[in-house]
C-alpha positions as a printed Julia matrix, in Angstrom:
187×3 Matrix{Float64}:
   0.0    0.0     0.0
   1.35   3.51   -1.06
   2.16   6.4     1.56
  -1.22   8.39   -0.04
  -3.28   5.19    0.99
  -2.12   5.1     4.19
  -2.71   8.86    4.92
  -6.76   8.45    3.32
  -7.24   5.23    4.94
  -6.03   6.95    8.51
  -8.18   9.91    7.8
 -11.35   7.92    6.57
 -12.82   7.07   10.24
 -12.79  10.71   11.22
 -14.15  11.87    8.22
 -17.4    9.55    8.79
 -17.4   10.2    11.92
 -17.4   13.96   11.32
 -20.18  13.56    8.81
 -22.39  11.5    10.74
 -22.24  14.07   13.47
 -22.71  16.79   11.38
 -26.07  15.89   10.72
 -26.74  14.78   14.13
 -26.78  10.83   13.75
 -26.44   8.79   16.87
 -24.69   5.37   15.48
 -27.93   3.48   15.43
 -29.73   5.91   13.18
 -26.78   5.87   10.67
 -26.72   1.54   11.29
 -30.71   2.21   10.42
 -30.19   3.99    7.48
 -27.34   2.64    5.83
 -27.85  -1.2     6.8
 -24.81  -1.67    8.13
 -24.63  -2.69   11.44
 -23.77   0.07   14.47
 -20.8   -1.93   16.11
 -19.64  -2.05   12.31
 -20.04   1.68   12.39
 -18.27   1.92   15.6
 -15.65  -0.33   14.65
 -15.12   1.88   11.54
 -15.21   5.39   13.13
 -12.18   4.08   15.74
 -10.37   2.78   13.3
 -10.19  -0.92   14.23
 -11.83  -2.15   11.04
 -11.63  -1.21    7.19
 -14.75  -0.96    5.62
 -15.11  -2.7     2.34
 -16.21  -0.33   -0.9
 -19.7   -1.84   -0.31
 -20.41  -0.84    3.28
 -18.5    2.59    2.46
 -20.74   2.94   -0.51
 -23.6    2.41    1.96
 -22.35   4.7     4.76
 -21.97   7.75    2.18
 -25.38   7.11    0.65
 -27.31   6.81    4.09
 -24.74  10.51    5.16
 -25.78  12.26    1.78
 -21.83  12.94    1.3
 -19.64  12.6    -1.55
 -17.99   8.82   -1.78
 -14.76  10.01   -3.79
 -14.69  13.64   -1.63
 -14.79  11.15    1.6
 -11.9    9.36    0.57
  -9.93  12.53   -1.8
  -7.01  14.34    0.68
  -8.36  16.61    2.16
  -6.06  20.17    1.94
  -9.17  22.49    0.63
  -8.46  24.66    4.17
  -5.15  25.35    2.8
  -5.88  26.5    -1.02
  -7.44  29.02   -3.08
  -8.87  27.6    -6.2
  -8.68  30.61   -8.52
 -10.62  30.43  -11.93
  -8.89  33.28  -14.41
 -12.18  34.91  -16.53
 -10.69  33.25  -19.66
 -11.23  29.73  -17.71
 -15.03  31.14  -16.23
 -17.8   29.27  -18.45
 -19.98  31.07  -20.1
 -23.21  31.06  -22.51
 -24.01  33.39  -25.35
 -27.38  31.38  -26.71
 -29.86  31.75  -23.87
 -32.04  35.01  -24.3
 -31.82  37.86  -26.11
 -28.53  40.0   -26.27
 -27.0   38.72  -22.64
 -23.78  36.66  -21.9
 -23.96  34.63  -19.07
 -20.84  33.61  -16.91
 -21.49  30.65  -14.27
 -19.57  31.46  -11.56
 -20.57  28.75   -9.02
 -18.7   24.9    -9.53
 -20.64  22.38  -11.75
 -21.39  19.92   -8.97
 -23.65  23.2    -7.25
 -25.89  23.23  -10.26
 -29.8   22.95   -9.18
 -28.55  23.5    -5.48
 -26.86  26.98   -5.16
 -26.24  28.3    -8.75
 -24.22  32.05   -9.3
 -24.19  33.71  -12.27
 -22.93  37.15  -13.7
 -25.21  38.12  -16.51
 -24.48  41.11  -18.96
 -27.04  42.78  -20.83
 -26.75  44.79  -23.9
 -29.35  47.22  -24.31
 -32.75  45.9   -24.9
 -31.42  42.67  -23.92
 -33.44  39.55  -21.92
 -33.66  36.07  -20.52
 -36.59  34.34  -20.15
 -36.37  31.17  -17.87
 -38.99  28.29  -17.29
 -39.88  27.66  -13.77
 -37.3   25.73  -11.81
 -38.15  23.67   -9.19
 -40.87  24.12   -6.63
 -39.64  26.52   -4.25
 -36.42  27.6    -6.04
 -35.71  31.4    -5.7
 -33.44  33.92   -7.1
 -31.77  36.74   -5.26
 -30.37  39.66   -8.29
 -28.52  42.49   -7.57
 -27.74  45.11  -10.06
 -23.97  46.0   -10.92
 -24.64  48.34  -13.27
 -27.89  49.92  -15.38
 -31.15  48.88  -14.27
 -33.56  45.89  -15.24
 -36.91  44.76  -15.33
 -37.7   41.81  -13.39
 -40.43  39.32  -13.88
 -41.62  36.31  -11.44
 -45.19  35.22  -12.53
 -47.52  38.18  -12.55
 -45.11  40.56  -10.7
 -43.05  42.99  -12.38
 -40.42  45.5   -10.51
 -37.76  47.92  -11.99
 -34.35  47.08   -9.66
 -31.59  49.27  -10.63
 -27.91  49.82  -10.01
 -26.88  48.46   -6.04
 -30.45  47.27   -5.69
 -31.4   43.75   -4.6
 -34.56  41.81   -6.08
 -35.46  38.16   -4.2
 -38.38  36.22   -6.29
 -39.65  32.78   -6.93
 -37.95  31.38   -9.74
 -40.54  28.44   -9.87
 -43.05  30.17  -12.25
 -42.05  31.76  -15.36
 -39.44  34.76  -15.13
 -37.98  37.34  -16.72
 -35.02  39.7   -16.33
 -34.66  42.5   -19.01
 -32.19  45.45  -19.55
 -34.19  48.92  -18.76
 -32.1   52.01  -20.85
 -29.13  50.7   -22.22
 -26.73  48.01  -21.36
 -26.98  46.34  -17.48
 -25.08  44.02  -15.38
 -26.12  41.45  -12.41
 -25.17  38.99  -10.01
 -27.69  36.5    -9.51
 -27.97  33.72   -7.17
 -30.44  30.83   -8.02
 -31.48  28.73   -4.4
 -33.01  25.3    -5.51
């Protein structure tokens, strides 16, 4: 076994423990859920048992977390991941006259979702309904814009904050001229 398996299989019990506890699991409930058995569990989170990939695969599905993040080293506290704008993704072919960069990571998407949109003037984008109960939270960098959610129409402009169901149709359009916003979808 290498020195990078070592140091993941010595982090691995504190790292389920830490998840279960996040979510405020005793060991039965996680046992309960995941169908693996609580002294397993408490074997596990000590240390003095290696779980096979099958009753890890369960433990991670019954915690909601990440099997490959549970078991990747874990030096995220220490580093700044840094995305130049040439690397930020963006998308020219939804609405009318806007450019959309996605700021937020590709696992976030239909979770937490941030975008910077640009408008040129007269420009739109029209969105279907997202899921029930998603929102989205706009704030104007620069110019104003018309906002739509349903039947409800405001004019939000420059340093001005808009929060509006995003689970009917909506609409955000460029006012007078070109216009600029951050906008945070919550799913």
């Amino acid at each position: 076994m290498t020195e990078n398996s070592n140091t993941i299989l010595a982090a691995l019990p504190a790292r389920l423990k830490s998840a279960r506890k996040s979510q405020g699991l005793s060991l039965d409930a996680i046992s309960n859920l995941s169908g693996v058995s609580r002294s397993m569990v408490s074997q596990i989170e000590r240390g003095e048992s290696s779980p096979t990939i099958a009753t890890l695969w369960n433990l991670t599905r019954a915690l909601n977390v990440d099997f490959a993040g549970l078991l990747e080293q874990s030096d995220k506290g220490d580093s700044i991941d840094v995305l130049t704008a040439d690397e930020v993704p963006t998308i020219d072919n939804m609405g009318q006259g806007c450019c959309i960069s996605i700021l937020s990571p590709p696992e976030e998407a239909g979770g937490h979702e941030v975008y910077d949109i640009k408008f040129a003037e007269q420009g739109s984008l029209k969105s279907q309904p997202h899921a029930s109960g998603a929102v989205e939270h706009l704030t104007v960098l620069k110019g104003g814009v018309r906002v739509t959610s349903g039947t409800a129409k405001v004019e939000v402009h420059e340093g001005d904050t808009a929060r509006y169901s995003a689970d009917v149709p909506h609409e955000i359009a460029a006012l007078d001229g070109v216009a600029r916003v951050f906008l945070i979808v919550k799913s």
